[in-house]
C-alpha positions, 0 to 999 in steps of 0.5 A: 946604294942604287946602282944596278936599280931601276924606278919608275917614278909615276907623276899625276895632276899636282902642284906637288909635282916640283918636289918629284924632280927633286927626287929625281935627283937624288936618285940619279945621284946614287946611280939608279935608273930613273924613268919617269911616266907623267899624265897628260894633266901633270904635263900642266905643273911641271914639263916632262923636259925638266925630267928627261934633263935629270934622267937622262931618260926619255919622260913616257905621257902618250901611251901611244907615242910612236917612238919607233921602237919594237917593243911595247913601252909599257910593258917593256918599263914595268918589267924593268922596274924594282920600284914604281912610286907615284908622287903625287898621286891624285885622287884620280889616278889613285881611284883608277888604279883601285878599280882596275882601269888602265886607260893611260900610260902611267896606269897601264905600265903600274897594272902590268908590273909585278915590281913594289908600288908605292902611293904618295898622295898628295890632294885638298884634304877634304879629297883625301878623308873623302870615304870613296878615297879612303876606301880606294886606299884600302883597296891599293894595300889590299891589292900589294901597294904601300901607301906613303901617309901625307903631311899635315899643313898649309896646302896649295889651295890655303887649307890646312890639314892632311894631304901635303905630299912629303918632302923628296927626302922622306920619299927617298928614305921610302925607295932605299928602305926597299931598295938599298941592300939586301934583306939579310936581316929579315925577321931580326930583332935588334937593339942599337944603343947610342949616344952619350948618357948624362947623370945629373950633380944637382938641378944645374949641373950634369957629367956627360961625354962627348958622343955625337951618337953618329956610329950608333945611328949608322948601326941602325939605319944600316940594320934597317936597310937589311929588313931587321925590325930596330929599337934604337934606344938613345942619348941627347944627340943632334942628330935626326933619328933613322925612319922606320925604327922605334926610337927610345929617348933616354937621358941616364945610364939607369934610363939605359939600362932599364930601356934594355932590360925591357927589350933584351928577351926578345933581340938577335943582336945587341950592338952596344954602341953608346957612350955612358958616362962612368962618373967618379966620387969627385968632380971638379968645379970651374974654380978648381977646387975638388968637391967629394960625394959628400959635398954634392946635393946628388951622391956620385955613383957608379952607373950600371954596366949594361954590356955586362949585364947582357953578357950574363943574360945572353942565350943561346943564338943571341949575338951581342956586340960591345965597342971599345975606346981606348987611348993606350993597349986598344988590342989587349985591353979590348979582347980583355973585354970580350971575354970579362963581359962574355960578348961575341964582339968588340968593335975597337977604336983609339981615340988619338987616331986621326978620324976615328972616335967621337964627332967625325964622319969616319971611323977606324975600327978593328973588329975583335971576335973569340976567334981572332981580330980584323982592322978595317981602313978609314971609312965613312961610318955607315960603311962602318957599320955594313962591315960590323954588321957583315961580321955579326951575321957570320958569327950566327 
């Protein structure tokens, strides 16, 4: 996702450091140019070798380093970089930056550079709710800079409170916001449902489905990633929930259905991708013996359709995409759909193909409109949900 991108990652004066060559790491696992810029205390936790290791890049700390080469280093990275993050940001540098002073080579190259920065502090808490630096902070924003809130905890010097630098994997999650693929949903408002519902029998018992709600949260981060603001309103799932959305937990199709109605007013684009339960009058029990409505403490019911009440609440512009399970006829039952719940678009699967349906990492799809069909091949699921999206846009 970050080929052809370049960040510069700023290491200052921590013991958090460690963690920076972790995301290092995963960066140049997804192919992204990384070059790191470490001040001369920074050289004191961790070495710039184990960084150039990881890179492949040369680790930049002396400003004037006579590398030999004939353009000025500083200037050179900070007009190649996309992205500069510094993590760990201490106090120092950050009261440094604040005030305009560029007296080394991580703060000249991070003054000269028009790309996206951002700050993870990482510092004592008492440093950190410090007013001189708080107020720094604010200046940081005030100048462009987005400053990455740290984690509360056990610290190094065995306080506990703010100033626990995040773990590699939320910093990344940071660089691919920015980073991973083109804003094209900018100034969208979407809705992501996701996940299986469940309606309880009686104080024990419930009927659920089997979804794993992994296809709908791939939606949402996928429509994060192009900018879109996101409410992911979901199921009981394992799963961890995509940063940067609002996520809504419900538990029965009624919750569901209520969590969109709230929200539908104001979305561009629906894609309804949970699994709700669609309970019948009878269940039957462990020992095989049928009970009816009657006999259960909680009367069975049909659940509200959500994908049809869109469809009879949908305006103009607004885009509403629903998804189809089937185990016989997918194609004819599923443009049926389209047009009995007055959608834009179905996303179809058959569920006794091989890695398609619920609890796998891929997905097989064909993707219906009122204009005709496209089936797409295997895929992981995130890429799934790229071409979905790609194919929603192009119905605006």
């Amino acid at each position: 996702m970050l080929t052809g991108k370049t960040v510069v990652l700023g290491i200052t004066g921590s013991i958090a450091a460690y963690k920076t060559a972790y995301l290092a790491s995963a960066l140049k696992k997804q192919h992204c140019d990384v070059h790191v810029i470490m001040t001369k205390n920074a050289c004191e936790f961790i070495t710039p070798l184990t960084f150039e290791t990881l890179t492949g890049n040369k680790c930049l700390v002396d400003t004037f380093d006579r590398d030999f080469k004939f353009d000025v280093t500083h200037i050179s990275i900070a007009k190649k970089a996309d992205l500069i993050m510094i993590a760990p940001a201490s106090a120092n540098v950050i009261a440094k930056l604040a005030n305009g002073i560029a007296d080394d080579m991580l703060t000249t190259t991070v003054l000269a550079s028009k790309a996206t920065k951002l700050v993870s502090p990482a510092m004592n808490t008492n440093m950190y709710q410090s007013p001189i630096t708080q107020d720094n902070l604010k200046k940081l924003v005030h100048y462009g800079f987005e400053i990455i809130s740290p984690a509360t905890g056990l610290l190094a010097c065995n306080d506990v409170g703010e100033g626990k630098m995040p773990e590699p994997e939320i910093l990344f999650e940071y660089i691919l916001k920015h980073l991973a693929m083109e804003k094209d949903l900018a100034g969208k408002k979407v809705i992501v449902t996701a996940g299986p519902t469940q309606e309880a029998i009686d104080p024990v018992r419930f009927i659920t489905n089997h979804s794993t709600g992994k296809m709908g949260y791939a939606l949402a981060k996928v429509c994060m990633l192009r900018g879109a603001q996101v409410a992911l309103i979901t199921g009981k799932t394992a799963l961890a929930a995509p940063m940067f959305t609002e996520v809504i937990h419900v538990t029965s199709a009624k919750d569901m259905y209520e969590a969109v109605c709230e929200r539908i007013d104001k979305a561009d684009i629906v894609f309804k991708a949970a699994a709700v339960a669609d309970y019948t009058p009878s269940i039957t029990y462990d020992n095989k013996v049928k009970k009816k409505e009657s006999d259960l403490s909680v009367p069975l019911k049909r659940t509200d359709d959500i994908l049809k009440y869109l469809g009879t609440k949908k305006r103009p512009g607004q885009i509403l995409c629903g998804f189809s399970m089937e185990t016989e006829n997918m194609l004819e039952n599923s443009q049926a759909k389209l047009i009995k719940k007055n959608v834009d678009m179905i996303v179809a699967n058959n569920l006794k193909v091989a890695g398609a349906g619920f609890g796998t990492d891929t997905n097989i799809v064909t993707l219906i409109t009122k204009d005709g069909f496209r089936e797409l091949p295997l895929m992981s699921k995130f890429n799934t949900a790229n071409a979905i999206v790609d194919t929603a846009l192009e119905l605006y």
